[in-house]
PDB file of N, CA, C and O in Angstrom, chain B, residues numbered from 101:
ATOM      1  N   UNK B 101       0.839  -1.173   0.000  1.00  0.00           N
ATOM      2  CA  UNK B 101       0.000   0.000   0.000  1.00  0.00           C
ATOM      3  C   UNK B 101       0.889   1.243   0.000  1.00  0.00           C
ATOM      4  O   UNK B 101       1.987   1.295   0.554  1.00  0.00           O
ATOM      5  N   UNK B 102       0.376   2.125  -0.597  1.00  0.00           N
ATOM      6  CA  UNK B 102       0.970   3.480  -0.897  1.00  0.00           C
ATOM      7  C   UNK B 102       0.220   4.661  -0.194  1.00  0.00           C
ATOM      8  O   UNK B 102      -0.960   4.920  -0.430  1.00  0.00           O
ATOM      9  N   UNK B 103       1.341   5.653   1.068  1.00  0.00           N
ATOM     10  CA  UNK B 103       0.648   6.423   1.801  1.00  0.00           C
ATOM     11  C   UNK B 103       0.998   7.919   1.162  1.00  0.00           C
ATOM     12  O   UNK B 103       2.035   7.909   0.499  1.00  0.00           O
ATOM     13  N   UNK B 104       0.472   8.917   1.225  1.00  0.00           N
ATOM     14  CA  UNK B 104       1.182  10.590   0.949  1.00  0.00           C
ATOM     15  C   UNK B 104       0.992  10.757   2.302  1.00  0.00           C
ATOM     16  O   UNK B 104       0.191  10.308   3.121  1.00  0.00           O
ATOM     17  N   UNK B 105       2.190  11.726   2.341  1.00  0.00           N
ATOM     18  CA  UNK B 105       2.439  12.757   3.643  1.00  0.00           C
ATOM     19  C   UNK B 105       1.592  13.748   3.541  1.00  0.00           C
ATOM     20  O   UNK B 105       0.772  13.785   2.624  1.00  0.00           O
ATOM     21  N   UNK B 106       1.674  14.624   4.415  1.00  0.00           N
ATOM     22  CA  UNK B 106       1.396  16.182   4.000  1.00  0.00           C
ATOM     23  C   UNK B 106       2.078  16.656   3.107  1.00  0.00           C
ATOM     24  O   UNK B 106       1.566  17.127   2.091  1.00  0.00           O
ATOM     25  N   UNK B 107       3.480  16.619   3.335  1.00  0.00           N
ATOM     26  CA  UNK B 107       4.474  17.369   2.292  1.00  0.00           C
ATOM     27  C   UNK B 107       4.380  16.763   0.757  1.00  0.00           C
ATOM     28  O   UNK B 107       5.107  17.007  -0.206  1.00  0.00           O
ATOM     29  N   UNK B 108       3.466  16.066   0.839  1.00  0.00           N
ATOM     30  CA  UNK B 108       3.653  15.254  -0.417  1.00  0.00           C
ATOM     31  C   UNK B 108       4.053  13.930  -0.883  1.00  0.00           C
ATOM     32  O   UNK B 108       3.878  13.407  -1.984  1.00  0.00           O
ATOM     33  N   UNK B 109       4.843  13.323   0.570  1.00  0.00           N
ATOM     34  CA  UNK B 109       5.614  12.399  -0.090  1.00  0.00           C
ATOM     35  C   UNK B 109       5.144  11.008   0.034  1.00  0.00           C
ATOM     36  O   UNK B 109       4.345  10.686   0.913  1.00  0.00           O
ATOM     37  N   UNK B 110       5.621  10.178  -0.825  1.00  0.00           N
ATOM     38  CA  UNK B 110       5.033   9.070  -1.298  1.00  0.00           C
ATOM     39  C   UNK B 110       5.585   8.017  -0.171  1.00  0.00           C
ATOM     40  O   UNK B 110       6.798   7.820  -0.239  1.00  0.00           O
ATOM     41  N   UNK B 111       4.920   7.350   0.798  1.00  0.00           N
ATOM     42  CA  UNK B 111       5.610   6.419   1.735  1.00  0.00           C
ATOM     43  C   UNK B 111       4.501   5.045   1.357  1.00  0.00           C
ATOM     44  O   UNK B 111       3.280   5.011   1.206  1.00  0.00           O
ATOM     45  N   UNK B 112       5.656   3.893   1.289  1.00  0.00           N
ATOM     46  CA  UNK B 112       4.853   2.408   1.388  1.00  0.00           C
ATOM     47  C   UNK B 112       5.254   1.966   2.982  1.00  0.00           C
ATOM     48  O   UNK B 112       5.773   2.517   3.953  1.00  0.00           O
ATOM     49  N   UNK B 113       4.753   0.776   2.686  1.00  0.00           N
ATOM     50  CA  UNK B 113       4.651  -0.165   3.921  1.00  0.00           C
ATOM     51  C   UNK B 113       6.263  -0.399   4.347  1.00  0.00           C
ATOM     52  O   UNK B 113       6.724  -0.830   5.403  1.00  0.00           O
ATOM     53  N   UNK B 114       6.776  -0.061   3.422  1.00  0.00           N
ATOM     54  CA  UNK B 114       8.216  -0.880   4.049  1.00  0.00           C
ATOM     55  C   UNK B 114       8.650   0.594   4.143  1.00  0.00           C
ATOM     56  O   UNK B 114       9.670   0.588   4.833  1.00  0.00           O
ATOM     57  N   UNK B 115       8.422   1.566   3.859  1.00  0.00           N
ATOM     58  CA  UNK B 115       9.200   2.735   4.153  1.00  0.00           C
ATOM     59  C   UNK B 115       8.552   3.215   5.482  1.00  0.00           C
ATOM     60  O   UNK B 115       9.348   3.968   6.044  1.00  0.00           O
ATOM     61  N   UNK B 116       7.550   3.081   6.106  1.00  0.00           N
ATOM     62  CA  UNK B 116       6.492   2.868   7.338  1.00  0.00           C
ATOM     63  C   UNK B 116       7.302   1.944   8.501  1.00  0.00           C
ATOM     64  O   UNK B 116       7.623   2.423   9.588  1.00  0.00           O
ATOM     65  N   UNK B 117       7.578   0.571   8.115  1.00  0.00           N
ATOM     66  CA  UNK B 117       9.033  -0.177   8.569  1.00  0.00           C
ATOM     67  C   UNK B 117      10.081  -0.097   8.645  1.00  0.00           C
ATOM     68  O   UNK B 117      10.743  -0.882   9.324  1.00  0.00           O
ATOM     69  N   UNK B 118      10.629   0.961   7.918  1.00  0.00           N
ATOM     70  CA  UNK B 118      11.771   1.465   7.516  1.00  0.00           C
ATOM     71  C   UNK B 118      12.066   2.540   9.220  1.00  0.00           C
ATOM     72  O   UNK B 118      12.883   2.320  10.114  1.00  0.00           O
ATOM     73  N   UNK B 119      11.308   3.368   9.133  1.00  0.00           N
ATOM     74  CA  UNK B 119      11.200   4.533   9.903  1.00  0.00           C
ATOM     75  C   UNK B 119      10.598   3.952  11.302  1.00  0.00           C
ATOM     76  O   UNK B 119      11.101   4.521  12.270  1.00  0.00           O
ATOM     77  N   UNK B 120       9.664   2.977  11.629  1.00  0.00           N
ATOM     78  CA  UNK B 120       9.948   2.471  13.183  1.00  0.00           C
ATOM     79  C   UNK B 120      10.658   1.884  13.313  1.00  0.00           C
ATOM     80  O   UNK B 120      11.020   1.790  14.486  1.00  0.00           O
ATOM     81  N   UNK B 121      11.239   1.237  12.524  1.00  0.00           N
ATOM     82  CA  UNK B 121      12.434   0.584  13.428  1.00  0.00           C
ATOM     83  C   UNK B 121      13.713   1.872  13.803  1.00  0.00           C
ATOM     84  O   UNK B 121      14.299   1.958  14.882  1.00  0.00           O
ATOM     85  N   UNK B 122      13.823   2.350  13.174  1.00  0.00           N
ATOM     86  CA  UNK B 122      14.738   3.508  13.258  1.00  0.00           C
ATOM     87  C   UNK B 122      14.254   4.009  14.863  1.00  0.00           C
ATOM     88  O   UNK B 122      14.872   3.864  15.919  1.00  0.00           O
ATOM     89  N   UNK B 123      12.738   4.731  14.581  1.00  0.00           N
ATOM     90  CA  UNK B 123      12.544   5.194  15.606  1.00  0.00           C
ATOM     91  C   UNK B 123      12.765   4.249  16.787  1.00  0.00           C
ATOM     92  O   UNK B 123      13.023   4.851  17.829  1.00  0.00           O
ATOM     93  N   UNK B 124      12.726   2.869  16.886  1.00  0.00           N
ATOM     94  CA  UNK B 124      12.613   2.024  17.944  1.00  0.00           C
ATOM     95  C   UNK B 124      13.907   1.785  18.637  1.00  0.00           C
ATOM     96  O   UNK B 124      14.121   1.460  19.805  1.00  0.00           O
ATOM     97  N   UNK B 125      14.859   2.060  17.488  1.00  0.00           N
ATOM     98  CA  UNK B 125      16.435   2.464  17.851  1.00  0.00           C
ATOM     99  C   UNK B 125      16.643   4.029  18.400  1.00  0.00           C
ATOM    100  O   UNK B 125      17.773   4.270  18.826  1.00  0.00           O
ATOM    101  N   UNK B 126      15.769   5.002  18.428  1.00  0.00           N
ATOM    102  CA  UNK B 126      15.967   6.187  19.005  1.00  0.00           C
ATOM    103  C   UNK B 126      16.534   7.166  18.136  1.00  0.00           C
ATOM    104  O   UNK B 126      17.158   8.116  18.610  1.00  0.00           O
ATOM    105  N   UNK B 127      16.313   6.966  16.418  1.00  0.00           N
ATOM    106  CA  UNK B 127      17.110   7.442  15.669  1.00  0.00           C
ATOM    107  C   UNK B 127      15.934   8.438  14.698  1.00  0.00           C
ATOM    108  O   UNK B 127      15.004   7.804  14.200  1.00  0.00           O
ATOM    109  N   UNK B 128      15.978   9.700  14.487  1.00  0.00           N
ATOM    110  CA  UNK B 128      14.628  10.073  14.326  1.00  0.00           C
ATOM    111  C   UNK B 128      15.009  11.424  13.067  1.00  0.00           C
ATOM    112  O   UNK B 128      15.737  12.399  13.256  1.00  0.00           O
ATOM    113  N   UNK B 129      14.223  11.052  11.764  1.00  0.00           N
ATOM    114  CA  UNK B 129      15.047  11.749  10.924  1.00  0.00           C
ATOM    115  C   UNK B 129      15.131  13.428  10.940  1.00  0.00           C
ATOM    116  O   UNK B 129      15.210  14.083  11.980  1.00  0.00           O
ATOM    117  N   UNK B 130      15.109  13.834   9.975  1.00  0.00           N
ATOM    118  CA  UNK B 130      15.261  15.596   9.757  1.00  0.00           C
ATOM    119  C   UNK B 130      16.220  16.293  11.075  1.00  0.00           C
ATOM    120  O   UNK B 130      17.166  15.839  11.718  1.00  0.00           O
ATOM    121  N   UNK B 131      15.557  17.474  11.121  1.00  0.00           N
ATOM    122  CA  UNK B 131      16.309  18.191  12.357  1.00  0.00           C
ATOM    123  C   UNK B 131      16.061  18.248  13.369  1.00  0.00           C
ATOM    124  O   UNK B 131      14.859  18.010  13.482  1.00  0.00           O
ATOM    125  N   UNK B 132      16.677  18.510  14.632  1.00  0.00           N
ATOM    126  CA  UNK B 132      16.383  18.427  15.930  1.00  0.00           C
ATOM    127  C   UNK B 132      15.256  19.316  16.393  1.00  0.00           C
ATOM    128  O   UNK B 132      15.272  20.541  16.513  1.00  0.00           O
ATOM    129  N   UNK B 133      14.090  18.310  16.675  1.00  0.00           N
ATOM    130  CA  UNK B 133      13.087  19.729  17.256  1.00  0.00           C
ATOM    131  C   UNK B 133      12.151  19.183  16.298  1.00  0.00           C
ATOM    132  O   UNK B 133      11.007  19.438  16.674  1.00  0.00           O
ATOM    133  N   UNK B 134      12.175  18.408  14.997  1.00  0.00           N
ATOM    134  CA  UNK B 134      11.433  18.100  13.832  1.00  0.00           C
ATOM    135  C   UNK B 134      10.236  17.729  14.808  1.00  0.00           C
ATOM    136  O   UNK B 134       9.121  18.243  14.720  1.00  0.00           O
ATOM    137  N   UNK B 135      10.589  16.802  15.720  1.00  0.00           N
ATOM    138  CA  UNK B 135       9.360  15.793  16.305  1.00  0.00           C
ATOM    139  C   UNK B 135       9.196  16.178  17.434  1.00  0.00           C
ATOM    140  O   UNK B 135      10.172  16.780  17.881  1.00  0.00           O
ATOM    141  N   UNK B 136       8.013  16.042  18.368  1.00  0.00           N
ATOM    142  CA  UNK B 136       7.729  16.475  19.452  1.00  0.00           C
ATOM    143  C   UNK B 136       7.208  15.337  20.310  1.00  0.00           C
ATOM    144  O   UNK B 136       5.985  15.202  20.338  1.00  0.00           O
ATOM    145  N   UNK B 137       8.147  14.286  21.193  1.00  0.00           N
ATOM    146  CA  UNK B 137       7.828  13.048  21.908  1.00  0.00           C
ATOM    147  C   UNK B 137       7.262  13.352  22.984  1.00  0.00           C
ATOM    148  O   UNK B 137       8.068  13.615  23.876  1.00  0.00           O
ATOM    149  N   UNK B 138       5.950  13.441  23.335  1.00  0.00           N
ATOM    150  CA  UNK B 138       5.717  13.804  24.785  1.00  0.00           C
ATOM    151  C   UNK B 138       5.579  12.633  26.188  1.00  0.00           C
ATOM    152  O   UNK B 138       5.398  11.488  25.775  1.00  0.00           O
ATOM    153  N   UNK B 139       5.605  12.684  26.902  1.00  0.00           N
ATOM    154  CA  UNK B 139       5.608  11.580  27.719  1.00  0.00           C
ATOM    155  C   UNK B 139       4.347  10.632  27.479  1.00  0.00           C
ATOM    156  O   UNK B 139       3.235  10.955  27.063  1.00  0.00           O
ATOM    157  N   UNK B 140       4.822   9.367  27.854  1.00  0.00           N
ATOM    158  CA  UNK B 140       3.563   8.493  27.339  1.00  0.00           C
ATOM    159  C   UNK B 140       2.633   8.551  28.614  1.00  0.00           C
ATOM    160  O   UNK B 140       2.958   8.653  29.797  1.00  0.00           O
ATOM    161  N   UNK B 141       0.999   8.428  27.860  1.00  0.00           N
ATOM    162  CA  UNK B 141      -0.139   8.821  28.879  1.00  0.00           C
ATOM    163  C   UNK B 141      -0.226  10.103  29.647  1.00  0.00           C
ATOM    164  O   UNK B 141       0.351  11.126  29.277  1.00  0.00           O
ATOM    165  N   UNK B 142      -1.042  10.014  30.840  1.00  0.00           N
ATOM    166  CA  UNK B 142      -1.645  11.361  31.459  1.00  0.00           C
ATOM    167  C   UNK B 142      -0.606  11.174  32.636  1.00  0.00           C
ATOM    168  O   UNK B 142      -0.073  10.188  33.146  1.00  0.00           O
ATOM    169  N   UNK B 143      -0.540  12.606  32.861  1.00  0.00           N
ATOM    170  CA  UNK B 143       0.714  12.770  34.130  1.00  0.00           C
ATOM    171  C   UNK B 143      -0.299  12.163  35.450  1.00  0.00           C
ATOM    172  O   UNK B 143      -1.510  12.067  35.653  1.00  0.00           O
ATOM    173  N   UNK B 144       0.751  11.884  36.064  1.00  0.00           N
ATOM    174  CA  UNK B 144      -0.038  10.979  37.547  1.00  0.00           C
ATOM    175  C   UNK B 144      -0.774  12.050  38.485  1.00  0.00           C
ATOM    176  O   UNK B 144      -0.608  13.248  38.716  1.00  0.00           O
ATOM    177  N   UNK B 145      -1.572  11.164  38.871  1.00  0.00           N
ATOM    178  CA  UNK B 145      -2.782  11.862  39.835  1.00  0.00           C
ATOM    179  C   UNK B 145      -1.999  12.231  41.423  1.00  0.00           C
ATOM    180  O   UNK B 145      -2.065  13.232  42.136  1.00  0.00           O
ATOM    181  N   UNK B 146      -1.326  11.051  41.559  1.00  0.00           N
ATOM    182  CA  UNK B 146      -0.591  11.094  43.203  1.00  0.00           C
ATOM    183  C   UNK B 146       0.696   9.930  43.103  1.00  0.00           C
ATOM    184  O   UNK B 146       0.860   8.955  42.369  1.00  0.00           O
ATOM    185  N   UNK B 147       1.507  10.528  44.203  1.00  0.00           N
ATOM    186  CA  UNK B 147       2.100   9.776  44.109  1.00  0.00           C
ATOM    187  C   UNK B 147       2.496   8.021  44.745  1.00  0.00           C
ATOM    188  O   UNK B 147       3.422   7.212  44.678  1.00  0.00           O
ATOM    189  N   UNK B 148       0.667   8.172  45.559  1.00  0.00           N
ATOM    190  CA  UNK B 148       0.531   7.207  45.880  1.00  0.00           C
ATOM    191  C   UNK B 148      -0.443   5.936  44.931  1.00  0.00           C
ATOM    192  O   UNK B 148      -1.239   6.177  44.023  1.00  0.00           O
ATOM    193  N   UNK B 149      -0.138   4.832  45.384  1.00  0.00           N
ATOM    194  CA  UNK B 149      -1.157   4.000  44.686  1.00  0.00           C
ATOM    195  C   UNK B 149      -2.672   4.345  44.480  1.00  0.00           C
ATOM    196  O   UNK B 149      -3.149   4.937  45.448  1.00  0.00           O
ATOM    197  N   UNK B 150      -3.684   4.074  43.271  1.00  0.00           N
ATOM    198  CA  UNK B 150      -4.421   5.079  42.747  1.00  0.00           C
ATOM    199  C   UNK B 150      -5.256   3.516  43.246  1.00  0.00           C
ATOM    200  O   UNK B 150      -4.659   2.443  43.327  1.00  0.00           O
ATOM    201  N   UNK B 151      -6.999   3.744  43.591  1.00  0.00           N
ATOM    202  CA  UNK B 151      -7.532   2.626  43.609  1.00  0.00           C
ATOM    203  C   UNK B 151      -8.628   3.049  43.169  1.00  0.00           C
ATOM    204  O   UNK B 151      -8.784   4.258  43.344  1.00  0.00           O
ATOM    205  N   UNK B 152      -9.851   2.262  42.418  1.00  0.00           N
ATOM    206  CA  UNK B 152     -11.237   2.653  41.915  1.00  0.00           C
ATOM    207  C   UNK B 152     -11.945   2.498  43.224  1.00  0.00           C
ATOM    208  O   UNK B 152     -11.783   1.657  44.109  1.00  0.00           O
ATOM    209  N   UNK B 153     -13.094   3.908  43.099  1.00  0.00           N
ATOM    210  CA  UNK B 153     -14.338   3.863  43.920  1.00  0.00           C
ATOM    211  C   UNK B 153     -15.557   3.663  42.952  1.00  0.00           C
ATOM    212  O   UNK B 153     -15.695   4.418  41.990  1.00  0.00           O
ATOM    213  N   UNK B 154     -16.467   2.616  43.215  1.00  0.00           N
ATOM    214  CA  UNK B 154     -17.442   2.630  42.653  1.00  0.00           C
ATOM    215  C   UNK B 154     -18.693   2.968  43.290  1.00  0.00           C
ATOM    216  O   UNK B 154     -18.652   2.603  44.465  1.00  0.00           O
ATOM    217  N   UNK B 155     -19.827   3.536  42.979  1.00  0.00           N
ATOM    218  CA  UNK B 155     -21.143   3.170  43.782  1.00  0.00           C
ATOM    219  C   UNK B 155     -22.100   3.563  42.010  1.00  0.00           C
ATOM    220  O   UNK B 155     -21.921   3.730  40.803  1.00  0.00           O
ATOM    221  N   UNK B 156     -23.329   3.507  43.306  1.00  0.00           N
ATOM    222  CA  UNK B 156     -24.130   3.714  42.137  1.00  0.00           C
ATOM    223  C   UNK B 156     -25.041   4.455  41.954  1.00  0.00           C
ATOM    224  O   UNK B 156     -25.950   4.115  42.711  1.00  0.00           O
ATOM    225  N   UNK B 157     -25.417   5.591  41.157  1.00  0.00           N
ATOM    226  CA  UNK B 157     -26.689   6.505  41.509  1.00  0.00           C
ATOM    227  C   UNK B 157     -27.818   6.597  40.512  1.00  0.00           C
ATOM    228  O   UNK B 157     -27.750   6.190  39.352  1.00  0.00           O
ATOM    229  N   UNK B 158     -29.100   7.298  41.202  1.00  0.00           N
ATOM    230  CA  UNK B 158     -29.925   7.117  39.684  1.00  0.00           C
ATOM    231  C   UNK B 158     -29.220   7.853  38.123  1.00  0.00           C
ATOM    232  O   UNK B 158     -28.180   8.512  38.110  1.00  0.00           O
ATOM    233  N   UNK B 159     -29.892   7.610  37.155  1.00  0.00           N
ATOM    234  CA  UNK B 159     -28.797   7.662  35.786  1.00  0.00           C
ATOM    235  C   UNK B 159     -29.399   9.306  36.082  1.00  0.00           C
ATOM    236  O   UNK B 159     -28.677  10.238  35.729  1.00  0.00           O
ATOM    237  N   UNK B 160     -30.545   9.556  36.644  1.00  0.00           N
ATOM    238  CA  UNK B 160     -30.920  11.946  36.680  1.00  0.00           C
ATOM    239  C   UNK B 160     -29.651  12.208  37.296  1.00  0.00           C
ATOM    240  O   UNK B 160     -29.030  13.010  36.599  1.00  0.00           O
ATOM    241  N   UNK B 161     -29.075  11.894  38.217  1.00  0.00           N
ATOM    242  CA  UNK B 161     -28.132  12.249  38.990  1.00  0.00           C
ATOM    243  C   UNK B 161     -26.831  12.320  37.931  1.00  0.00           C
ATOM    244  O   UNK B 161     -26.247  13.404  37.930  1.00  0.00           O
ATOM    245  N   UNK B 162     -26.402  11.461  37.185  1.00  0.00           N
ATOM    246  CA  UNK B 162     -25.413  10.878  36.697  1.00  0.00           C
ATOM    247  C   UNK B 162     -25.373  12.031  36.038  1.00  0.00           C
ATOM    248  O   UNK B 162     -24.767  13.041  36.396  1.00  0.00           O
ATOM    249  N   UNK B 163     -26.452  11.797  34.415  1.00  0.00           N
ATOM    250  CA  UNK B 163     -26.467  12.909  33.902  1.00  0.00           C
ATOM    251  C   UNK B 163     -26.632  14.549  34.031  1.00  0.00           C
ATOM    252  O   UNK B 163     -26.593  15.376  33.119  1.00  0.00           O
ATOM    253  N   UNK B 164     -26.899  14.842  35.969  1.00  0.00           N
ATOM    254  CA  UNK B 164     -26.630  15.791  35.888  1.00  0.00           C
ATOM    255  C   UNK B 164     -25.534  16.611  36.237  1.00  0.00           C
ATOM    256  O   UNK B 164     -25.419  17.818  36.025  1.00  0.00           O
ATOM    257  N   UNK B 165     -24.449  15.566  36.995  1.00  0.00           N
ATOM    258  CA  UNK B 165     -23.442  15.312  37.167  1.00  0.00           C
ATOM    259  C   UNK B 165     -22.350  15.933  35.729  1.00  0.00           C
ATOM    260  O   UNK B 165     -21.682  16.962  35.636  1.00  0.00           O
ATOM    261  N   UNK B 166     -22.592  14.629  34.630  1.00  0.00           N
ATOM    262  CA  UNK B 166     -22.032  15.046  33.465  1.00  0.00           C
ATOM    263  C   UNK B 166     -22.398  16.576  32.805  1.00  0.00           C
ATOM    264  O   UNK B 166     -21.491  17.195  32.248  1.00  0.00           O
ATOM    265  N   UNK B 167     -23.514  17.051  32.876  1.00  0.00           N
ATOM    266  CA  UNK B 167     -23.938  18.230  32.890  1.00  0.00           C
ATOM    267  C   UNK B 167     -22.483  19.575  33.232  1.00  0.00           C
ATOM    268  O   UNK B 167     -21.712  20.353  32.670  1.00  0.00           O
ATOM    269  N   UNK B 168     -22.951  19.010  34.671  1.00  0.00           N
ATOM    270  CA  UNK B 168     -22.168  20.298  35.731  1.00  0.00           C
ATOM    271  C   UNK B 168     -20.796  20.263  34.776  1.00  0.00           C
ATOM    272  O   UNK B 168     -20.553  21.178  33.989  1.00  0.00           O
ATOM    273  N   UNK B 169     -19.804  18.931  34.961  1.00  0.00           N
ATOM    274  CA  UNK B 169     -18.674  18.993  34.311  1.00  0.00           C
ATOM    275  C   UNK B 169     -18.517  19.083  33.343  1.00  0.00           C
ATOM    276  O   UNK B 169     -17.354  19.106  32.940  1.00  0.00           O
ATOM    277  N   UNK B 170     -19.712  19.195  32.343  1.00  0.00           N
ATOM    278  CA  UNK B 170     -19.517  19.475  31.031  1.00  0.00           C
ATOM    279  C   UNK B 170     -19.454  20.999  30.685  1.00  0.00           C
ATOM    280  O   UNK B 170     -19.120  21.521  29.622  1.00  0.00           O
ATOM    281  N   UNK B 171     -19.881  21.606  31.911  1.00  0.00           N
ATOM    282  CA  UNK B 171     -19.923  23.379  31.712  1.00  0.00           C
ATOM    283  C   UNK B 171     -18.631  23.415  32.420  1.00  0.00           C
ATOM    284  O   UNK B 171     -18.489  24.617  32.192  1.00  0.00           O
ATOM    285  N   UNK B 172     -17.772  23.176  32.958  1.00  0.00           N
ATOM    286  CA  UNK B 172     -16.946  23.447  33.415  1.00  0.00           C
ATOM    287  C   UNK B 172     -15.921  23.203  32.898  1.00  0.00           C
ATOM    288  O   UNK B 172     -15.012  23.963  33.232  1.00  0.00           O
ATOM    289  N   UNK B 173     -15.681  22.473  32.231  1.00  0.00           N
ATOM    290  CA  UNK B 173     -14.835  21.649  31.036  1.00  0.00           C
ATOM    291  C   UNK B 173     -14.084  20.300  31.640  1.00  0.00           C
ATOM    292  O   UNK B 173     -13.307  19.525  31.082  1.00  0.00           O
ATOM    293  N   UNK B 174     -14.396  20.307  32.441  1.00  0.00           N
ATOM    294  CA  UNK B 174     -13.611  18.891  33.032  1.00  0.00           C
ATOM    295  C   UNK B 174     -14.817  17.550  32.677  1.00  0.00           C
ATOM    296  O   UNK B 174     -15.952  17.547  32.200  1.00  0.00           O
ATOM    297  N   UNK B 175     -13.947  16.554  33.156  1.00  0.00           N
ATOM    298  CA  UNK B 175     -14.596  14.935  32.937  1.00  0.00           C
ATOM    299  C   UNK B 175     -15.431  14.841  34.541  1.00  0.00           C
ATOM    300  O   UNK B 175     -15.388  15.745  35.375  1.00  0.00           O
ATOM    301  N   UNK B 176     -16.011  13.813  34.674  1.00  0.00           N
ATOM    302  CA  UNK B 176     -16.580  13.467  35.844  1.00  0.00           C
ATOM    303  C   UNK B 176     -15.756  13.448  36.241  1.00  0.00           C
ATOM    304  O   UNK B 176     -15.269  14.504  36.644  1.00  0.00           O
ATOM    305  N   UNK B 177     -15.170  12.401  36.361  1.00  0.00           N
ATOM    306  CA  UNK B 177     -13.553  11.974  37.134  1.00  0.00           C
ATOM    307  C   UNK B 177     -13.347  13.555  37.972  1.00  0.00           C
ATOM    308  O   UNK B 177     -13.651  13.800  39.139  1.00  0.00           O
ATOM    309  N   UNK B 178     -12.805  14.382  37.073  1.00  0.00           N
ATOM    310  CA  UNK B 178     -12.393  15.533  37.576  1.00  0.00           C
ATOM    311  C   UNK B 178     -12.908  16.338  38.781  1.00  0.00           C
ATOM    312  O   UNK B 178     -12.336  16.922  39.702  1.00  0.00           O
ATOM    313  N   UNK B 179     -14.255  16.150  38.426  1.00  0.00           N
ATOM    314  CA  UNK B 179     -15.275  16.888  39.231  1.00  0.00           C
ATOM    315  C   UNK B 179     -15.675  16.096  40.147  1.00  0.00           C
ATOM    316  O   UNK B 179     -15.943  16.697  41.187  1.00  0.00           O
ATOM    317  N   UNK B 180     -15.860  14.723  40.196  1.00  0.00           N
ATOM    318  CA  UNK B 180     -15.978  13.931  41.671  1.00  0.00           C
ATOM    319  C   UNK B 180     -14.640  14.199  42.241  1.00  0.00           C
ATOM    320  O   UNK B 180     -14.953  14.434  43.408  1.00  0.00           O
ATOM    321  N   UNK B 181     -13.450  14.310  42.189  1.00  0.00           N
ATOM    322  CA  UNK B 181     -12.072  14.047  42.939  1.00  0.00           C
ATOM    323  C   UNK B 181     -12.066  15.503  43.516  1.00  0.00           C
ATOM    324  O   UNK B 181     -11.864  15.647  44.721  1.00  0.00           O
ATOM    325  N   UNK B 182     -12.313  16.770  42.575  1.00  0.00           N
ATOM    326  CA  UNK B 182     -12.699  18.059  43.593  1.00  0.00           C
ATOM    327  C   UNK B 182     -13.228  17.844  44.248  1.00  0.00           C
ATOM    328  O   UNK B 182     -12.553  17.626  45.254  1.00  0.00           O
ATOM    329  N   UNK B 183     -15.242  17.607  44.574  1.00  0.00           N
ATOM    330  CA  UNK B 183     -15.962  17.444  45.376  1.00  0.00           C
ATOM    331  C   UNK B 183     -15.947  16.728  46.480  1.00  0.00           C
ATOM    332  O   UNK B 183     -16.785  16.729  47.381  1.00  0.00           O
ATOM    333  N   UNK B 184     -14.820  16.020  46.379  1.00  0.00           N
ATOM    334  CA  UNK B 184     -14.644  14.557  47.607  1.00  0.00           C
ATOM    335  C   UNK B 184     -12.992  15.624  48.050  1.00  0.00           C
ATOM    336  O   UNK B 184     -12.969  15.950  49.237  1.00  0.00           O
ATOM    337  N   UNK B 185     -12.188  15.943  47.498  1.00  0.00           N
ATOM    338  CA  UNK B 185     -10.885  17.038  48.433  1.00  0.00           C
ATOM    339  C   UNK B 185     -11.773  17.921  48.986  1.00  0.00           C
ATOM    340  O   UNK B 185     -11.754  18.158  50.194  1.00  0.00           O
ATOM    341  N   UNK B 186     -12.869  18.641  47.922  1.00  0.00           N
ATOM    342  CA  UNK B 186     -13.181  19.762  49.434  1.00  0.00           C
ATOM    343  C   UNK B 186     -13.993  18.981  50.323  1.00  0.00           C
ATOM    344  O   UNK B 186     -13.727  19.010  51.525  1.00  0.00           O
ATOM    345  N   UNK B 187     -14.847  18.362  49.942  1.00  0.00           N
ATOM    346  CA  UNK B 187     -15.773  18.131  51.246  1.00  0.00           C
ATOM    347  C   UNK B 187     -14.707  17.250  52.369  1.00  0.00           C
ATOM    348  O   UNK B 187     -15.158  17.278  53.514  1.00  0.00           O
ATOM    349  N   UNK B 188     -13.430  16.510  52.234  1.00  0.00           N
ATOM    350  CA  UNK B 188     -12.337  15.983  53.260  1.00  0.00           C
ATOM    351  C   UNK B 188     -11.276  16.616  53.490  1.00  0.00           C
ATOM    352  O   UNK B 188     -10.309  16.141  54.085  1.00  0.00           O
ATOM    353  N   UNK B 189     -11.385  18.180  52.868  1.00  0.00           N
ATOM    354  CA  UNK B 189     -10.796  19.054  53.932  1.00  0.00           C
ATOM    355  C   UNK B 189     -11.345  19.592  54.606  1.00  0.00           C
ATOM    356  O   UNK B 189     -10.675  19.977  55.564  1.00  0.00           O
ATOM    357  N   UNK B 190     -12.549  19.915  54.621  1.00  0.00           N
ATOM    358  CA  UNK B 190     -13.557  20.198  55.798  1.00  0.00           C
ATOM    359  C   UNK B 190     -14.100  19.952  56.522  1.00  0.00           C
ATOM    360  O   UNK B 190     -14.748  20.807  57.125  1.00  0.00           O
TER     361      UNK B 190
END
């Protein structure tokens, strides 16, 4: 199979193979700065061991839940882990 870049350029499957293995050796073409590796996944929550809380509420609640954090721009996640620090610092 035959891929185009943006720039135009014509890459197959083995030129696709060509370039991870390179990369898998740490070897990464053009100029320094070309690529931007950011750390793999989301930066850590704590630096202690992370464990799931589950329960369960009616789905009005849920969705109004997703609501709130959806105006706020965060995920649930986000907005339960605020609501549970302030209410256990107080």
């Amino acid at each position: 199979m035959k891929y185009t870049t943006k720039s135009g350029r014509t890459l197959t499957d083995d030129d696709i193979e060509a370039l991870a293995r390179a990369a898998e050796r740490g070897d990464f073409p053009g100029e320094p700065g070309a690529f931007v590796v950011g750390p793999p996944g989301r930066p850590r929550l704590s630096e202690e061991e992370l464990v799931t809380v589950a329960f369960k509420v009616p789905r009005s609640r849920r969705d109004a839940l997703d609501r709130r954090a959806q105006a706020r721009g965060e995920t649930r996640s986000q907005l339960l882990r605020e609501i549970l620090e302030r209410e256990l610092a107080s």
